[in-house]
FITORVO-22883 format. One line per 2 residues: number of its first residue (from 0); for each residue x, z, y of C-alpha. Coordinates in steps of 0.5 Angstrom, whole numbers. Layout:
// residues N
NUM) X:Z:Y  ...
// end
This chain:
// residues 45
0) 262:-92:304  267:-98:304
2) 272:-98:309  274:-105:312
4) 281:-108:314  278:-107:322
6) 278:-99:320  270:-99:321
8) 265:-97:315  261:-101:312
10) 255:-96:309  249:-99:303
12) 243:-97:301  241:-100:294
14) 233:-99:292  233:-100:284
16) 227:-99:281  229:-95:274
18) 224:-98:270  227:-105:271
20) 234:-103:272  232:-109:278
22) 235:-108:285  229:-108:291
24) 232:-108:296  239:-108:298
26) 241:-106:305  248:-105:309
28) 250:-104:315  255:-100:319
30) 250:-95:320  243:-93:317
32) 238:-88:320  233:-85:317
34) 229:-90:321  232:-95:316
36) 231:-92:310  224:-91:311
38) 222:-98:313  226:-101:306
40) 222:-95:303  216:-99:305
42) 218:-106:304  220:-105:297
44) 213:-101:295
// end
């Protein structure tokens, strides 16, 4: 989590693929729901 000099939070989430060491998929956003992970999870399938 990353504070911005506005005092909000900005949050990632990174997918790496561990054979590769290669990033998937990269998301940030100020808030990541469950929802969210999954529909990245799916994309990067």
């Amino acid at each position: 989590m990353e504070v911005l000099s506005n005092g909000r939070r900005a949050k990632y989430l990174n997918i790496v693929n561990s054979s590769s060491k290669e990033a998937a998929d990269i998301r940030v956003d100020f808030e990541i729901s469950g929802v969210d992970v999954v529909r990245v999870l799916d994309r990067a399938a």
